[in-house]
C-alpha positions in Angstrom: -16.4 22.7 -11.0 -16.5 23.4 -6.8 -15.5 19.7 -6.6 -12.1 20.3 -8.1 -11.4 23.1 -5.8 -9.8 21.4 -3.2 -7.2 20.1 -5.3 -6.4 23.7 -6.3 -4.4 24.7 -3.4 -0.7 24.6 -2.8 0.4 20.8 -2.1 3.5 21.5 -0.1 6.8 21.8 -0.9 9.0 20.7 -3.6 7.2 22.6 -6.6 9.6 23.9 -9.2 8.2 25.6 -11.6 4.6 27.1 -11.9 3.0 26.2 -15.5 0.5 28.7 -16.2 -0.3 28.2 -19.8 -0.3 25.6 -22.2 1.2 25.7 -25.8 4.9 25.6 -24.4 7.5 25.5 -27.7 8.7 22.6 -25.6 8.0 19.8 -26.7 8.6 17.3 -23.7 6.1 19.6 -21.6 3.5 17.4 -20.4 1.0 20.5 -20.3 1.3 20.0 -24.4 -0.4 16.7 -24.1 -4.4 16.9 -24.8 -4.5 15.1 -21.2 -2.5 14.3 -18.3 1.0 12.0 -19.1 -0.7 8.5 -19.6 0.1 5.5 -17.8 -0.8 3.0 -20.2 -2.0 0.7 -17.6 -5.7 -0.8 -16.7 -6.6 -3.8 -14.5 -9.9 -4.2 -16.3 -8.4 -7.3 -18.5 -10.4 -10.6 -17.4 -6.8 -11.9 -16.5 -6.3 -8.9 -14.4 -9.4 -8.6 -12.9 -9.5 -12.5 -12.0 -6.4 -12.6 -10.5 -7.1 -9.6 -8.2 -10.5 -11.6 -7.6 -9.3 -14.4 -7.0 -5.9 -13.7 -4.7 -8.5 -11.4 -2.1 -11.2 -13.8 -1.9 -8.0 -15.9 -0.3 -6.5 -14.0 1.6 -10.3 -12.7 3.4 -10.8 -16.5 3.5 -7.7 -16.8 5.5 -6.9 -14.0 7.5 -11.4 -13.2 8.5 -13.5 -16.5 7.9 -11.6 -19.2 8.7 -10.6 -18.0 12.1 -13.9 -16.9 12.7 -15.3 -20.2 11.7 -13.2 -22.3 13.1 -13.2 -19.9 16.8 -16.7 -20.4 17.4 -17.3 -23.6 15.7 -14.5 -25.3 17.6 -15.1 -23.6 20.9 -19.1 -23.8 20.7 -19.8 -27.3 18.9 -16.7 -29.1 19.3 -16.1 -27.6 23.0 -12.5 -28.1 22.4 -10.2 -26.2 24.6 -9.0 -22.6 23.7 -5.5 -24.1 23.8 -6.2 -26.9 21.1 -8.6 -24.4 19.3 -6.4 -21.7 18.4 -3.2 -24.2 18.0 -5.5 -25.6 15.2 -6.5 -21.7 13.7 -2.7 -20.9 13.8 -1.7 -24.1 11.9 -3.7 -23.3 9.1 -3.0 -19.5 8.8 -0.3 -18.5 6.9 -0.4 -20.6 3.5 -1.8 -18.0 1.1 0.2 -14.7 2.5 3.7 -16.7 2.6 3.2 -18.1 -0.8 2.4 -14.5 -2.4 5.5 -13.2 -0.3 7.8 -15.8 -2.0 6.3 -15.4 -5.4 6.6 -11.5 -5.1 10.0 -12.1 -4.3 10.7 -14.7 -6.8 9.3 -12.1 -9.6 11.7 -9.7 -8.2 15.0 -12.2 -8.6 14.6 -14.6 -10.4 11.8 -14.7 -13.0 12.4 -13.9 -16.3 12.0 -10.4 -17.0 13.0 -9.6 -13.7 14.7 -6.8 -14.1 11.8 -4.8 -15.6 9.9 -5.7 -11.8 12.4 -3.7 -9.4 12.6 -0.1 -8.9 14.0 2.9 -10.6 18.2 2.2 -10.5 18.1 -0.3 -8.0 20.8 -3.4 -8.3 20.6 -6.9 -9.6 19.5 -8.1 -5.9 16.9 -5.0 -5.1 13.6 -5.1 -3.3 11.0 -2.5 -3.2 9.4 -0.8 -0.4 6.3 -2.6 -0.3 8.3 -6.4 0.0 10.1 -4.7 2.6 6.8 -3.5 4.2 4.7 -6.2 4.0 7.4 -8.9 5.5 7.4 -6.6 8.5 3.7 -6.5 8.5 3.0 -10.2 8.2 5.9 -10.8 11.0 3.6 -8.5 13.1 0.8 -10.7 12.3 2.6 -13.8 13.1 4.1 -12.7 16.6 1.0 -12.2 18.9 -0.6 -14.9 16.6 2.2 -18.2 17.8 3.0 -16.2 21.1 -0.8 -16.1 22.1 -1.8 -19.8 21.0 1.5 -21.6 22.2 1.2 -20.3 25.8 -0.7 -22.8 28.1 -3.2 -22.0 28.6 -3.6 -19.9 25.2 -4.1 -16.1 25.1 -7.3 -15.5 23.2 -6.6 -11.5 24.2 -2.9 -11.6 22.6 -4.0 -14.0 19.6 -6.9 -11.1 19.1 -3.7 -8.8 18.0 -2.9 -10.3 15.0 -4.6 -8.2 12.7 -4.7 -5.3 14.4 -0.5 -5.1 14.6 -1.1 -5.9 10.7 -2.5 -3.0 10.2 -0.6 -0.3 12.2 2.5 -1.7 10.5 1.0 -0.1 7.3 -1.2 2.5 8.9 1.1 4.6 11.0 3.9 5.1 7.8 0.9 6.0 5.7 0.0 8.7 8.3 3.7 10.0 8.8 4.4 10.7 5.2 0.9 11.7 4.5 1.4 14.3 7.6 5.1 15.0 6.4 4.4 15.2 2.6 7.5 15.6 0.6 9.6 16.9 4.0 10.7 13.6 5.4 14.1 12.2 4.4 15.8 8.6 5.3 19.2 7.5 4.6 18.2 4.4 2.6 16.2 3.6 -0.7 12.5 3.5 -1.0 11.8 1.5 -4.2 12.6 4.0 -6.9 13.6 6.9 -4.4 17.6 7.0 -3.7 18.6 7.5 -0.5 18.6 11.1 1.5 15.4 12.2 -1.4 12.4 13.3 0.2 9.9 11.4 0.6 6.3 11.0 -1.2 3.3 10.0 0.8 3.3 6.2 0.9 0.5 6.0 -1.1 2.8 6.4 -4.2 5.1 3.7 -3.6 2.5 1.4 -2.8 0.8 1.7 -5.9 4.6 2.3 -7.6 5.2 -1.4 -6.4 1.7 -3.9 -6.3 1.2 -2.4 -10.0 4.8 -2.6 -11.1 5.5 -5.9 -9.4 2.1 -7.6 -9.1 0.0 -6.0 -11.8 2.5 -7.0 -14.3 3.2 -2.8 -14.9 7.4 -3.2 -14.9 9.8 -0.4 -15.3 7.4 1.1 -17.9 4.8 1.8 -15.2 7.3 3.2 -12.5 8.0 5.8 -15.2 5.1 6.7 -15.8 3.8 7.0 -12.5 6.4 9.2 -11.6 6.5 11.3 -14.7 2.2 11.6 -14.0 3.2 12.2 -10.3 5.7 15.0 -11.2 3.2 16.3 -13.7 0.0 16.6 -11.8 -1.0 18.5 -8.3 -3.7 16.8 -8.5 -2.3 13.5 -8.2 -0.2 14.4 -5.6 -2.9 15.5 -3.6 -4.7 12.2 -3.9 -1.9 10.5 -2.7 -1.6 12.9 0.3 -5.0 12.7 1.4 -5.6 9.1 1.0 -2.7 8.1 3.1 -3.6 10.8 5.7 -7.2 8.8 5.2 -6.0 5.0 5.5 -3.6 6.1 7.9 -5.6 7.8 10.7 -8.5 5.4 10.4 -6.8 2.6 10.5 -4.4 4.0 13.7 -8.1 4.4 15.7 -10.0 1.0 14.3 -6.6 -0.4 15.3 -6.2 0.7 18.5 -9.7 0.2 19.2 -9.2 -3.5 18.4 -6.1 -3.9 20.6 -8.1 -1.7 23.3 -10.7 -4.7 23.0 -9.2 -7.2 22.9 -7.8 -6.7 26.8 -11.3 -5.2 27.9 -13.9 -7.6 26.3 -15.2 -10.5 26.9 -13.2 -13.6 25.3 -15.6 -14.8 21.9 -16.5 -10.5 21.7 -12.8 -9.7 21.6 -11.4 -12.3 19.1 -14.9 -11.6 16.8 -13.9 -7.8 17.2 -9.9 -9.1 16.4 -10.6 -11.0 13.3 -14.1 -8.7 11.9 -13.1 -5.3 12.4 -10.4 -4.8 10.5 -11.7 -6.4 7.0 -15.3 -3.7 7.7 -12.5 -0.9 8.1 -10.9 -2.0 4.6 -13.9 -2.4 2.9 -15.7 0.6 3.4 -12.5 2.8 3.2 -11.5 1.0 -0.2 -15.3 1.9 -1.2 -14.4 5.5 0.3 -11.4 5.5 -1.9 -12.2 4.4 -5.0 -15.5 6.9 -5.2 -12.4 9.6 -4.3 -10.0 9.0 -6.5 -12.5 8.9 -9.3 -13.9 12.4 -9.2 -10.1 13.8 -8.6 -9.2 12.0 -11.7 -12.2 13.6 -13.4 -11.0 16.9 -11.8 -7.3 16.5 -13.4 -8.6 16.2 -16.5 -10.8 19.2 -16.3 -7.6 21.2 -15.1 -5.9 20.5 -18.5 -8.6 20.9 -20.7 -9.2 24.6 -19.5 -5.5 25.1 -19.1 -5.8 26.2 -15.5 -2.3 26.5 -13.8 -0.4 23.3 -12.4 2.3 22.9 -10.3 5.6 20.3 -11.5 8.3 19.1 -9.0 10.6 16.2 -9.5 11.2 13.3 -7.1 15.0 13.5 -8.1 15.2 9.7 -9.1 18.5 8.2 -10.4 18.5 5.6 -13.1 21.8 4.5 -12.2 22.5 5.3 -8.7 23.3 1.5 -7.5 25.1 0.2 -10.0 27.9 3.6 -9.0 27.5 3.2 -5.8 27.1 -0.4 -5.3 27.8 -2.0 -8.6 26.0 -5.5 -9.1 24.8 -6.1 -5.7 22.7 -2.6 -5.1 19.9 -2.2 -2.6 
């Protein structure tokens, strides 16, 4: 029971209405349920769980081995220049992220079903947040990444970046809306959040969108995430902490790297560039997983035993773009 205390306190602002007992004659009141609102969604389906497999084992293939690999192996055994050896590195990086981005994209537009992938009320041509996230983030990636190897001679310092820049793209919105829960407004949508709402810690549109988009979840999913969002202090406290987690680690492993890569020796600073940032994912998944388990286990205490909950609403219109901007709504 004392590990479920720190998800008792107030989570900020937005609350409506304070549910204090269960047994409500209404019957739309999650608190009637026997358990939290359901999301009706697992990854543990062996298509699932390969995919998710598979598509990492790529993409840390890509992004941490290879240009490891091919640094020392080219530099060491083949004693190529550092010109010619990261022109060869930044020729083969690139093939597995830009594919994903145009299939994500494709799911979004044009494949069938479609319209079940985007966000809450958004328009026939609408993106979510995370799209819009992670082609800023991989244009981060890319920038020190061609600057650094096309200059002559090659920047192993600027090249050393790439990652690094990857991850403060993500990082340093995770921290702002962890910080700013629920008191931050912007004058555009966020996925399912119309413009001017205020805005959840990242960590919900994040999952809102890779679950919804990539794990096959749809429309169905976004409302359920919402409605168990709305629902559950708990939750929302997960979300908070986790992106205040991933966000101020990742800021200080990040800057660390940059810091490195300018201070270090050449083969220390790119091995630092390229290592670093996987380590910092890996253990902080492992760090989050472990977390998010005993809250879940927490949340389901809370309703069992009827203990008080908080609801607030995220204010989400179903039909906001297709008012305001008929067919072509962002």
């Amino acid at each position: 029971m004392e590990a479920c205390d720190g998800h008792r306190r107030r989570d900020g602002a937005g609350e409506q209405r304070i549910i204090s007992k269960r047994g409500s004659s209404d019957s739309s009141d999650p608190f009637d349920l026997p358990g939290p609102p359901p999301l009706n969604y697992t990854v543990r389906t062996k298509t699932r769980e390969r995919y998710i497999i598979i598509f990492f084992v790529l993409i840390f293939v890509e992004t941490c081995v290879l240009p490891l690999i091919l640094f020392y192996s080219l530099r060491w055994g083949a004693h190529l220049s550092i010109t010619k050896n990261l022109a060869i590195i930044t020729s083969l990086i690139g093939t597995v992220s830009g594919l994903k981005l145009g299939q994500r994209q494709y799911n979004l537009w044009f494949r069938q079903g479609h319209e079940s992938r985007r966000p809450i009320g958004a328009g026939r041509w609408g993106v979510d947040a995370f799209q819009v996230l992670i082609s800023i983030a991989l244009f981060a990636f890319f920038v020190p990444l061609i600057v650094g190897s096309s200059l002559s001679p090659a920047n192993v310092s600027t090249v050393a970046m790439a990652l690094p820049f990857f991850m403060l793209t993500f990082c340093i919105p995770l921290l702002i809306t962890g910080i700013w829960d629920r008191h931050l407004r912007v004058p555009f949508r966020v996925s399912s959040l119309p413009k001017h709402q205020v805005l959840p810690p990242l960590t919900y549109t994040i999952t809102e969108d890779v679950v919804a988009v990539d794990g096959g979840g749809g429309l169905m999913y976004r409302q359920a995430w919402r409605h168990r969002y709305e629902a559950s202090r708990v939750l929302r406290r997960v979300c908070r902490v986790t992106a205040i987690a991933w966000g101020v680690s990742g800021c200080v492993v990040a800057s660390g790297c940059i810091a490195a890569a300018w201070t270090a020796p050449t083969d220390t600073a790119y091995g630092l560039g390229y290592s670093m940032p996987w380590l910092w994912a890996l253990l902080v998944s492992a760090w989050t997983i472990h977390y998010v388990h005993d809250a879940l286990k927490c949340e389901k205490l809370e309703w069992e035993v009827g203990r008080a909950h908080k609801e607030m609403e995220l204010h989400l219109k179903e039909k906001e773009d297709a008012e305001e901007y008929g067919e072509g709504g962002f």
